[in-house]
N, CA, C and O atoms as a Tinker XYZ file with bonds, in Angstrom:
   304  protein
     1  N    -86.245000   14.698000   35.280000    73     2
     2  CA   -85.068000   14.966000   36.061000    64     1     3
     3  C    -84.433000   16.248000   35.524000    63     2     4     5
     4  O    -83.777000   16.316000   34.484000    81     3
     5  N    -84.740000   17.386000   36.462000    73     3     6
     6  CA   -83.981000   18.852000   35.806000    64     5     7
     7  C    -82.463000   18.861000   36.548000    63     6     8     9
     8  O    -82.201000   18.906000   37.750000    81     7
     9  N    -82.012000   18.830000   35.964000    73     7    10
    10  CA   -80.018000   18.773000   35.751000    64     9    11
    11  C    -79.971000   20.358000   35.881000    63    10    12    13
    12  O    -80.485000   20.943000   34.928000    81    11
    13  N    -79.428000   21.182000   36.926000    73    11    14
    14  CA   -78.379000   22.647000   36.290000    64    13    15
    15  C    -77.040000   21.845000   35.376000    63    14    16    17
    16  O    -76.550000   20.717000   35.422000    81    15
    17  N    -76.809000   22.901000   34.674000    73    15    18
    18  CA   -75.657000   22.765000   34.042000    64    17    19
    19  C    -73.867000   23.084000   35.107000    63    18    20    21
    20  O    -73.839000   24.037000   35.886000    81    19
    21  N    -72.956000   22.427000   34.991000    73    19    22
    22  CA   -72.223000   22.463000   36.372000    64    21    23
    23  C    -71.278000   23.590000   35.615000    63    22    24    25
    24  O    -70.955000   23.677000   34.431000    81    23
    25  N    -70.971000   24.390000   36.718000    73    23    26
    26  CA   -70.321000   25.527000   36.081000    64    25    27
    27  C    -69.283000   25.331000   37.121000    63    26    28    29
    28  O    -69.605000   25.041000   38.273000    81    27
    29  N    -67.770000   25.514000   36.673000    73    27    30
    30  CA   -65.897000   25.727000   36.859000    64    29    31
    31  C    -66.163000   27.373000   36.900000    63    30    32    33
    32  O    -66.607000   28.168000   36.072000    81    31
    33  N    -65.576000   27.521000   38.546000    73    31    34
    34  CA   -65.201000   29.075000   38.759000    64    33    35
    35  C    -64.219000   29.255000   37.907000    63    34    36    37
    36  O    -63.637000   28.403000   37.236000    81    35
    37  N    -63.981000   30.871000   37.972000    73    35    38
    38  CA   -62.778000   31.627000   37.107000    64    37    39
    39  C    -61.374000   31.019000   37.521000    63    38    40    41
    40  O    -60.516000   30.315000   36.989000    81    39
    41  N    -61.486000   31.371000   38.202000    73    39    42
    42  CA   -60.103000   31.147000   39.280000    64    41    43
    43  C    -59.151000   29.318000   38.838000    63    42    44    45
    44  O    -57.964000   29.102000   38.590000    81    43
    45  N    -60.467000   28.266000   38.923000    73    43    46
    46  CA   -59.822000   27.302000   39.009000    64    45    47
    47  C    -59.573000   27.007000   37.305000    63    46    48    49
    48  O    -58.606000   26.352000   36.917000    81    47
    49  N    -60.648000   27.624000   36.323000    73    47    50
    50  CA   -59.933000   27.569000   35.047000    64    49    51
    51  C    -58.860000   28.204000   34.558000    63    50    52    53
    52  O    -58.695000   27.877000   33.383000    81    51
    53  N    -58.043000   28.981000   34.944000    73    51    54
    54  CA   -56.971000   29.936000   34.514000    64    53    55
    55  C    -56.006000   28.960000   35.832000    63    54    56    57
    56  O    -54.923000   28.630000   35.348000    81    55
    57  N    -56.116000   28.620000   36.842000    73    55    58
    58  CA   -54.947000   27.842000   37.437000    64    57    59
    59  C    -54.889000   26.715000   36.655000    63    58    60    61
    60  O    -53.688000   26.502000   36.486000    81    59
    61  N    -55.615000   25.773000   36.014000    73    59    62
    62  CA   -55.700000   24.781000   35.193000    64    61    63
    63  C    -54.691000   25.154000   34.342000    63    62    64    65
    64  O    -53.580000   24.654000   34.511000    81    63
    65  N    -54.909000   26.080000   33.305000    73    63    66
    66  CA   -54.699000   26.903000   32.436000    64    65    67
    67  C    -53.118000   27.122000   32.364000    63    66    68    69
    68  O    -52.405000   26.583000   31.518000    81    67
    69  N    -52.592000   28.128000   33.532000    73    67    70
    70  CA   -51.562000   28.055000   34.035000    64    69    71
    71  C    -50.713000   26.724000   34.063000    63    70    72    73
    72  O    -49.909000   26.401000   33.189000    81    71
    73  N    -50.922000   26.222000   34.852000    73    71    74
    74  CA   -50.335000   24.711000   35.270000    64    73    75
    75  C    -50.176000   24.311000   34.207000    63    74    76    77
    76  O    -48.975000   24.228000   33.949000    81    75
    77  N    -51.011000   23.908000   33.170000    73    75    78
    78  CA   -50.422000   23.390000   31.721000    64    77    79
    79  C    -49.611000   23.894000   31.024000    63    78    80    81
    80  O    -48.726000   23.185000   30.544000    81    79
    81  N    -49.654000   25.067000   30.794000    73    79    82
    82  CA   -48.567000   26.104000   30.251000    64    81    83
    83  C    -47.094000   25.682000   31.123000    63    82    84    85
    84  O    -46.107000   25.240000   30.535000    81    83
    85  N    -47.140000   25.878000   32.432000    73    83    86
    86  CA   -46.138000   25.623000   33.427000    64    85    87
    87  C    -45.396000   24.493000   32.717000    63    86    88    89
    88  O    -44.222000   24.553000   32.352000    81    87
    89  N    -46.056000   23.662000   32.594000    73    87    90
    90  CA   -45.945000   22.097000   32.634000    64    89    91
    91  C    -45.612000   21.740000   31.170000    63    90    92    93
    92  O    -44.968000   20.718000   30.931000    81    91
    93  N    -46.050000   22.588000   30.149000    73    91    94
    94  CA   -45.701000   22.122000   28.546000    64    93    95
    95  C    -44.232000   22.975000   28.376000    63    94    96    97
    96  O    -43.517000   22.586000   27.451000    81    95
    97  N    -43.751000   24.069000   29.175000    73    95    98
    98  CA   -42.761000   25.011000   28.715000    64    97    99
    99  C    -41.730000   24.182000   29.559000    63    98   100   101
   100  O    -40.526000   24.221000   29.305000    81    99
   101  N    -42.219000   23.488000   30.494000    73    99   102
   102  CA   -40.682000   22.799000   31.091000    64   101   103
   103  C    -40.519000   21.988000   30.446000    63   102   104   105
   104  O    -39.475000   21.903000   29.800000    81   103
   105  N    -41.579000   20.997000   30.368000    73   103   106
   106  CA   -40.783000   19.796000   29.224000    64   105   107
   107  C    -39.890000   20.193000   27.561000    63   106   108   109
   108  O    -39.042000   19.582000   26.911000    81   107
   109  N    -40.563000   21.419000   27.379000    73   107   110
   110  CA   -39.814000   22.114000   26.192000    64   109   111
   111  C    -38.396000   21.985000   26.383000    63   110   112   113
   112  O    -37.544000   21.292000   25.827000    81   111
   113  N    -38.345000   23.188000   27.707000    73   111   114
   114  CA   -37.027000   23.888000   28.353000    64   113   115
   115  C    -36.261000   22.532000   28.380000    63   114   116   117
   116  O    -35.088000   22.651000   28.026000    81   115
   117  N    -36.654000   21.252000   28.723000    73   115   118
   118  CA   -36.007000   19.929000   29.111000    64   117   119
   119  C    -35.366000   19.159000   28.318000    63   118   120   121
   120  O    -34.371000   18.440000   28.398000    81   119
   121  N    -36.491000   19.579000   27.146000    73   119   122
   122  CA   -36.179000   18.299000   25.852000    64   121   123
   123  C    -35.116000   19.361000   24.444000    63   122   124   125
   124  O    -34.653000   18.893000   23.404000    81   123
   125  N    -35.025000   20.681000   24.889000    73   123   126
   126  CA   -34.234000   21.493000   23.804000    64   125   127
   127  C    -33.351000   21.226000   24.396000    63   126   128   129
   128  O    -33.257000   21.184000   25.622000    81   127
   129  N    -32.368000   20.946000   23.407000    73   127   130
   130  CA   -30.897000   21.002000   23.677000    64   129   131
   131  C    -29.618000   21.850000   23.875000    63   130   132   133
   132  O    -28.745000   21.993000   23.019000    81   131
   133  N    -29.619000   22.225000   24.730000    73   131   134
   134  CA   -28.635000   23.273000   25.855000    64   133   135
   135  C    -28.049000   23.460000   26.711000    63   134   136   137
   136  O    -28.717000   23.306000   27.734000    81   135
   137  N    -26.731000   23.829000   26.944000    73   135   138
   138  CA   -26.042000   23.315000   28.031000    64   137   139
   139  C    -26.354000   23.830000   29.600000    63   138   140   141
   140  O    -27.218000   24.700000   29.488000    81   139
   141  N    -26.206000   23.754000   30.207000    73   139   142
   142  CA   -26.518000   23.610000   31.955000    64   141   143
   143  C    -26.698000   25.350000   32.095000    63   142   144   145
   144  O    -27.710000   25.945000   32.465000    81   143
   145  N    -25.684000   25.804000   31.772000    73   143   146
   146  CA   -26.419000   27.564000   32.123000    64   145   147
   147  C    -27.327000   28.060000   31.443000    63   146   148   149
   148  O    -28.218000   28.571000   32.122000    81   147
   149  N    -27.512000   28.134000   29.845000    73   147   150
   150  CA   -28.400000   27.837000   29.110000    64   149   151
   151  C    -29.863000   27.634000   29.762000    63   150   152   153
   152  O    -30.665000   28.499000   30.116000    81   151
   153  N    -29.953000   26.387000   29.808000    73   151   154
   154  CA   -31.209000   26.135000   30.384000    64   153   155
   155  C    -31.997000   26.418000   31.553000    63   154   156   157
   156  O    -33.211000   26.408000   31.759000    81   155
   157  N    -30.261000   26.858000   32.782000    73   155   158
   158  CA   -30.791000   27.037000   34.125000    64   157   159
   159  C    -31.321000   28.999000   33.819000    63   158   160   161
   160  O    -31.897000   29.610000   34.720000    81   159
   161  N    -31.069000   29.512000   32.794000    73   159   162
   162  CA   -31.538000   30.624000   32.898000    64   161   163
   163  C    -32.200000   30.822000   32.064000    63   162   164   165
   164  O    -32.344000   32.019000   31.816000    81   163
   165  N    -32.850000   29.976000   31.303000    73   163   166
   166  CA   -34.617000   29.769000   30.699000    64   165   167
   167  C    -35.327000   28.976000   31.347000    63   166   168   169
   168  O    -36.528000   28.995000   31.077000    81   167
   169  N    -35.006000   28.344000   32.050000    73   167   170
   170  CA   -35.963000   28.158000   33.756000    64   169   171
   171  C    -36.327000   29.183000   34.537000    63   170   172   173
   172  O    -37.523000   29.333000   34.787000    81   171
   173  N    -35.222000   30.194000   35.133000    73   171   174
   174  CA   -35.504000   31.236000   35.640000    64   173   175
   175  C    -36.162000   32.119000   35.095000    63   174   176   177
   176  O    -36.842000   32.914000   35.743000    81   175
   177  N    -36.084000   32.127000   33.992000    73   175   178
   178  CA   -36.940000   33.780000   33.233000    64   177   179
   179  C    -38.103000   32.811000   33.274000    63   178   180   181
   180  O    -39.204000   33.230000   33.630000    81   179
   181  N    -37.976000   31.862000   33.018000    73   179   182
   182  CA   -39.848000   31.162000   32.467000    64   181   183
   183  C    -40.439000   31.324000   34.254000    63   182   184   185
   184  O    -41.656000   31.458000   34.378000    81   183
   185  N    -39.607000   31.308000   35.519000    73   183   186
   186  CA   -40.632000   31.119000   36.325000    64   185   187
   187  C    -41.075000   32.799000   36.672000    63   186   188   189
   188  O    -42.143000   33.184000   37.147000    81   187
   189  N    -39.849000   33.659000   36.255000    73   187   190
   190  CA   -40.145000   35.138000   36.356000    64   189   191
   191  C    -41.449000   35.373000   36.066000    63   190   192   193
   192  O    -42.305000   35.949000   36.737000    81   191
   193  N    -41.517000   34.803000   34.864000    73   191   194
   194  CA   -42.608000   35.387000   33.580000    64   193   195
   195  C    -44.131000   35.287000   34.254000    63   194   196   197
   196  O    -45.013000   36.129000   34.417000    81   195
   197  N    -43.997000   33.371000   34.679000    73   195   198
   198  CA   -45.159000   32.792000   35.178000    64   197   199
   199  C    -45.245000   33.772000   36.384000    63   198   200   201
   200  O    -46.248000   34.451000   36.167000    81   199
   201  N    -44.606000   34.212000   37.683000    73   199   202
   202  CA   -44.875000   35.054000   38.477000    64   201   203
   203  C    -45.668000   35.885000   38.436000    63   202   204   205
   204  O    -46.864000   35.926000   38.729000    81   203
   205  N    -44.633000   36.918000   37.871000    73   203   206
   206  CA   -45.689000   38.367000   37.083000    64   205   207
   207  C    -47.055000   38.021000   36.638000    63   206   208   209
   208  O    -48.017000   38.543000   37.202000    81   207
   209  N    -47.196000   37.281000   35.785000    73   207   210
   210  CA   -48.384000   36.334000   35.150000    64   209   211
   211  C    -49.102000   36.287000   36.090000    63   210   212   213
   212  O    -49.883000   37.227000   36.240000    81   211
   213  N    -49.099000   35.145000   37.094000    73   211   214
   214  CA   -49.762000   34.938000   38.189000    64   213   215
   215  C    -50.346000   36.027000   39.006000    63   214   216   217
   216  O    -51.538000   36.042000   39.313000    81   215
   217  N    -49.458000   36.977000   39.369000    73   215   218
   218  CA   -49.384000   38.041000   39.854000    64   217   219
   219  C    -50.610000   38.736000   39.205000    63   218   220   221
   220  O    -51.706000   38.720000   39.766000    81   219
   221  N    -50.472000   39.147000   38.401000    73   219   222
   222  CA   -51.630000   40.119000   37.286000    64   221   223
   223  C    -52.793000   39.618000   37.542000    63   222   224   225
   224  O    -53.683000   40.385000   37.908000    81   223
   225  N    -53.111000   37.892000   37.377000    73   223   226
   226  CA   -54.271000   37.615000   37.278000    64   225   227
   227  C    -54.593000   37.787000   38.641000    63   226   228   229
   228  O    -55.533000   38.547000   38.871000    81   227
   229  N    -54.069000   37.294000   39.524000    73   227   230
   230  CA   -54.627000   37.929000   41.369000    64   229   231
   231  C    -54.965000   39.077000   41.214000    63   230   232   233
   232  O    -56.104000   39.507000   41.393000    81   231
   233  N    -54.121000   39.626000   40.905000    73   231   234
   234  CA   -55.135000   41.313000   40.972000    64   233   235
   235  C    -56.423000   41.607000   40.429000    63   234   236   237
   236  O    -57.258000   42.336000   40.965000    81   235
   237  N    -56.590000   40.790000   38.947000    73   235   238
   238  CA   -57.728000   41.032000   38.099000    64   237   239
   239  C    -59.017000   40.668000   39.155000    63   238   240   241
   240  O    -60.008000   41.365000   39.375000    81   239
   241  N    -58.621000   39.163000   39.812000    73   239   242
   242  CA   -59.614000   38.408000   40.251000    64   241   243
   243  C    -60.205000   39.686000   42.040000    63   242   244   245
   244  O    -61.286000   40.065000   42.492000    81   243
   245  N    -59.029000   39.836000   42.359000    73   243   246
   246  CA   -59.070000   40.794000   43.492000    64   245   247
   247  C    -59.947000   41.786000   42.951000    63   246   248   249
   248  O    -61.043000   42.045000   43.448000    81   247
   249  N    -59.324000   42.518000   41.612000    73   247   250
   250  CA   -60.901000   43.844000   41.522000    64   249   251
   251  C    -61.890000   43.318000   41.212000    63   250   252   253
   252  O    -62.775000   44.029000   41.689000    81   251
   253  N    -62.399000   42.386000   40.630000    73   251   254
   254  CA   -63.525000   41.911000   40.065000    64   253   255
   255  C    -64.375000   41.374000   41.503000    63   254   256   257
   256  O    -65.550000   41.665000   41.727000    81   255
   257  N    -63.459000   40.482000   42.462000    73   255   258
   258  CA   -64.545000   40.422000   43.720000    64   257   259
   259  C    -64.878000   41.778000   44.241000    63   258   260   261
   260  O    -66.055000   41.928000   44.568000    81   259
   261  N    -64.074000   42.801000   44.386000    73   259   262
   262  CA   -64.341000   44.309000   44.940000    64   261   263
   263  C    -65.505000   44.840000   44.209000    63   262   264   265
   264  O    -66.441000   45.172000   44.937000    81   263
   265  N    -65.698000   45.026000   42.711000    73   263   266
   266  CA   -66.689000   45.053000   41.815000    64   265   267
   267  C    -67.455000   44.130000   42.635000    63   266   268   269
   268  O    -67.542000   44.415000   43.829000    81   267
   269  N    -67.973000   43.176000   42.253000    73   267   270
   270  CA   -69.195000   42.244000   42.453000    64   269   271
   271  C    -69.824000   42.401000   44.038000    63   270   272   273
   272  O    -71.012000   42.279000   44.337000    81   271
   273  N    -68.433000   42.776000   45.183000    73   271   274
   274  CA   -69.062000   43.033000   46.504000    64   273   275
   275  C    -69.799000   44.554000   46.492000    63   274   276   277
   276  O    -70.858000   44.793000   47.072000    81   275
   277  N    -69.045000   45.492000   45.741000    73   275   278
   278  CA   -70.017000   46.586000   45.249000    64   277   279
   279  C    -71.055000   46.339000   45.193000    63   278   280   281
   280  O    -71.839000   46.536000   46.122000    81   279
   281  N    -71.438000   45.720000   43.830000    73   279   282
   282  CA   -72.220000   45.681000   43.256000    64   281   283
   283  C    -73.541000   44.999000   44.283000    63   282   284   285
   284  O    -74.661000   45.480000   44.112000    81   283
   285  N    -73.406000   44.144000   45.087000    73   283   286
   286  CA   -74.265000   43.442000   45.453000    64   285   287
   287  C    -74.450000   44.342000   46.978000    63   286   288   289
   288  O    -75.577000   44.393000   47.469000    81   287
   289  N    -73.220000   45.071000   47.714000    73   287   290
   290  CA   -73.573000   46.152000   48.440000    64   289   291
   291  C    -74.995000   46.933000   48.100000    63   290   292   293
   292  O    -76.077000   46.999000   48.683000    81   291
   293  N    -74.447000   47.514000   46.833000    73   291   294
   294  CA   -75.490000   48.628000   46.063000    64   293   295
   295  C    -77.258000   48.165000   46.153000    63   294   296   297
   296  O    -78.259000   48.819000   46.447000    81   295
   297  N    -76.999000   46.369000   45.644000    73   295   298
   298  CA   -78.428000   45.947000   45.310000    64   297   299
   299  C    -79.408000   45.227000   46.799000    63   298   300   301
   300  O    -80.564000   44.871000   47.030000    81   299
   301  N    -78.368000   45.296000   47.370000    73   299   302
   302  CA   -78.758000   44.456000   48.975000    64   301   303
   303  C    -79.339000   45.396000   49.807000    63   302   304
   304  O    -79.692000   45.080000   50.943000    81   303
């Protein structure tokens, strides 16, 4: 019985990735102790941050398909 080995695209390991980060910095933001403005504006910068973040990696993933459709342009 020949098995391939199962391979996780890029994309869905770095949203994984993301999401946990997302998800460990709120419960942080939740469980530190700080009063209501405090916290409501280390919520906001944390979702700024994640944005931009997000943001960057779309682009990476955007040139890298442009690369690879090149690339397979070139060899096709």
């Amino acid at each position: 019985m020949n098995q391939e080995p199962r391979s996780t695209s890029f994309g869905t390991t770095i949203f994984t990735f993301l999401a946990g980060a997302a998800a460990g910095a709120a419960v942080m933001a939740l469980t530190t102790p700080k009063t209501g403005p405090q916290l409501r504006g280390d919520l906001k910068d944390l979702g700024r941050r994640a944005k931009l973040k997000a943001g960057a990696i779309a682009e990476d993933a955007a040139d890298a398909c442009e690369s690879m459709r090149d690339k397979a342009a070139m060899a096709g």
